[in-house]
N, C-alpha and C positions, 0 to 999 in steps of 0.2 A: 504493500500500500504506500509505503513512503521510500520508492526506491526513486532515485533524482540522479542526471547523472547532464553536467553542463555542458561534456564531451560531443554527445549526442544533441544535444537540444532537446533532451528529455524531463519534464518538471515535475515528474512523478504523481503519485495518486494525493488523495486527503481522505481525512477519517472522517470530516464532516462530508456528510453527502450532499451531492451535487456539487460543493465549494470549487469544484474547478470548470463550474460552468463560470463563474465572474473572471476565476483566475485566467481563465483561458482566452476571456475576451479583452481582459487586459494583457494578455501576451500578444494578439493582433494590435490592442490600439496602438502598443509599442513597436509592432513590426513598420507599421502606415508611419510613426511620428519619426521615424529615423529614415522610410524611404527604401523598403529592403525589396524583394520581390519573393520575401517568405510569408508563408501564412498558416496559423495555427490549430492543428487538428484538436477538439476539444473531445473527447467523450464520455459518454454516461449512459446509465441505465432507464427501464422504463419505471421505474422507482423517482429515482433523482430528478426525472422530470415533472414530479409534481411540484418540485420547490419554487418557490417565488424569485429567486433570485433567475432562475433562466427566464421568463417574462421578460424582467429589468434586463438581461445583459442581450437577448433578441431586440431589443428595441431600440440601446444601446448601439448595437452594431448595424443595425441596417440605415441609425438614423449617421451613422459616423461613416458608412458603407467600411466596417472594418473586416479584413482580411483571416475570416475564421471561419475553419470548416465542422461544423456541432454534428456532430455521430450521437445517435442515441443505438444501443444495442439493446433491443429489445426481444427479452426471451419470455415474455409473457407473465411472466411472477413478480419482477424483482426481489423481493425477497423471501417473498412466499403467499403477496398475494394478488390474484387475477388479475390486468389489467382491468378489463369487466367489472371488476368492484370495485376500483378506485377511482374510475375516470369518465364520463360521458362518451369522451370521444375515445375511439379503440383504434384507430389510425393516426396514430400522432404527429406521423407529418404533418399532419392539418394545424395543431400548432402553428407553426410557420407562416399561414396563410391571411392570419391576424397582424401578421408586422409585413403582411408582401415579399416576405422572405423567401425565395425559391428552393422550393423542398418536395422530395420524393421519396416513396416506397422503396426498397432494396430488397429482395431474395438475399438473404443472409446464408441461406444453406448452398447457396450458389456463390465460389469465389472469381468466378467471370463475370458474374453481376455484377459481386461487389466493385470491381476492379474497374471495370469499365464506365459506374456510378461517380467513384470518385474521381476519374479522369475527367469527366465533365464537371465536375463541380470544382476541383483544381482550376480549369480552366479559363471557368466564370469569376472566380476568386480573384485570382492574377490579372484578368482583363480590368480589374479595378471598378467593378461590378457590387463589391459587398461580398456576405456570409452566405453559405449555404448550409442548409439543410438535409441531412439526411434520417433517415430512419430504418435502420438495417435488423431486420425481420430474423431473429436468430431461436435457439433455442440450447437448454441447458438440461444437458444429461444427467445431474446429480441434484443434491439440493443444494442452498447456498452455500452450508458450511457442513461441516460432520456431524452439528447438533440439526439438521434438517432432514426428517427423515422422508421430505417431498410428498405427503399424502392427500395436500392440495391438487392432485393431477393422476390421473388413473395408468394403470399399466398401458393397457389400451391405446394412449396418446402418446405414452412414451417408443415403444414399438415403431408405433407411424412415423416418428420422427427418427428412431432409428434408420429407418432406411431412406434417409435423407440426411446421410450425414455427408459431410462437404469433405470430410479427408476423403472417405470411401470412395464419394463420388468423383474425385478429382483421380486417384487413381487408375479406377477405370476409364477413366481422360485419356491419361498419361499414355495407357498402354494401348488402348482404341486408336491411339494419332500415335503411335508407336515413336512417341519420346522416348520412353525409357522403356524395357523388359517388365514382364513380374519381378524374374529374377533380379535384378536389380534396385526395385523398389524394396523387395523383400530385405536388400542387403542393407539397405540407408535403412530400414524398423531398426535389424538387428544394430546396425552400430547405435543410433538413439537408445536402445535398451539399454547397451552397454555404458553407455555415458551417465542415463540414469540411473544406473545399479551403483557405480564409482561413487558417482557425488552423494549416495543415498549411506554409501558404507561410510565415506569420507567425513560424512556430518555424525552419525551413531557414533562411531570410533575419537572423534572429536574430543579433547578436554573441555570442562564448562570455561565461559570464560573469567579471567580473576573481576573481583568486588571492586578492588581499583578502576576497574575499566567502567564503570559506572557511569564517569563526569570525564569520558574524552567524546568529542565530538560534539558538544552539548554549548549552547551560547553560555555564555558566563560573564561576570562585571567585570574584570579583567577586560573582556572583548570590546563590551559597551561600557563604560564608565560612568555614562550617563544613567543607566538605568540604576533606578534606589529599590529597597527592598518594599 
C-alpha cells in the first residue's frame, strides 16, 4: 500500500481510500504548471469512488483541463459490497458525464481492450484536451483480504468469471497467432514459480528485524525543526 518509489515516477498507494484520487490530480496540475508532456494515471476502486473528494478533483481537472488519466477498476464488490447496493448508477463511467469528462466502459477481462482504451485516452490527454475517464470492468477471484470469506457472491458467478480470465485468455492468444509455443509459455509459469518459491523461502528464513530499526526512515525534528511537539 505504501510502496513509493521517485525512480519510477511511482507515488504509491494511501490507506485512506480514494486519497489518491486528489493526490493524483494534483500530480497533473503539477505536470500542466511546469509544461511536461506527462500525465498522471490515477487509480481506484468501485468503492473509492463513492468518496466526495473524486467529484471535487473531476471538476477540478476538467475545469483546469488537467493532464490525468482516472482508472476506476471495478470488480463489482469493493470490499465486499455490490455495486447494486451502494450506488444508483451501476455504470460508473456515467460519473464523468456530469463534469463532460470523456469517459468509457473497458472489458477489463480483455487486455487488448484495455490497451487499446488507454491508447486513446493517452492520446486525448496529450493533445491538451483534459482528463479522461475510464472505467475498467474487472473482476476479483478471492475476497478482499484473508479475513473475506467472499459469500457476498455465489459459486455460480465465480465459475463464469473463471473462464474469462485475461491470463488464460491471452495465452490462448499467444499460441492461436503463434507468438510463442505452449511449451514455452509453460517455461516462463515455471520460472515465475520458481522466483516465487525463492522470495517466499527468502522472507520465512529471514531474521525479525532489530527494535532499533523502528525510527529509521521515519520524518523526525531533526529533519523538520520547525515542527513542535
Amino acid at each position: 500500500m505504501h510502496f513509493f518509489s521517485k525512480e519510477h515516477d511511482y507515488f504509491g498507494g494511501n490507506g485512506i481510500v480514494g486519497a489518491q484520487i486528489p493526490i493524483g490530480t494534483g500530480i497533473g496540475f503539477a505536470e500542466k504548471y511546469k509544461g511536461t508532456d506527462n500525465f498522471c494515471v490515477t487509480m481506484f476502486g468501485d468503492g473509492a469512488a463513492r468518496q466526495g473528494s473524486l467529484y471535487e478533483s473531476f471538476n477540478m481537472a476538467m475545469t483546469w483541463k488537467l493532464p490525468v488519466l482516472y482508472i476506476c477498476e471495478n470488480n463489482n464488490y469493493a470490499m465486499g459490497t455490490s455495486v447494486k447496493r451502494t450506488s444508483n448508477v451501476h455504470d460508473l463511467f456515467k460519473i464523468g458525464s456530469a463534469f463532460e469528462m470523456p469517459s468509457e466502459s473497458v472489458d477489463g477481462m480483455n487486455p487488448a481492450s484495455v490497451h487499446e482504451s488507454i491508447t486513446r485516452a493517452a492520446a486525448h490527454i496529450r493533445s491538451g484536451k483534459g482528463p479522461y475517464f475510464l472505467e475498467i470492468k474487472t473482476y476479483r477471484y478471492r475476497g478482499h483480504s484473508v479475513s473475506d470469506p467472499a459469500k457476498y457472491r455465489t459459486k455460480e458467478e465465480l465459475e463464469i468469471y473463471k473462464d474469462k480470465d485475461p491470463v488464460i485468455l491471452t495465452q490462448h492468444k499467444i499460441v492461436k497467432n503463434k507468438i510463442a509455443s505452449q511449451k514455452e509459455i509453460d517455461a516462463i509459469i515455471d520460472a515465475i514459480n520458481i522466483e516465487i518459491d525463492e522470495a517466499m523461502e527468502f522472507a520465512e528464513n529471514s531474521s525479525y528485524p532489530l527494535a532499533s530499526e523502528l525510527y529509521e526512515d521515519n520524518y523526525t525534528q531533526k529533519d523538520y525543526p520547525y515542527i513542535t511537539d
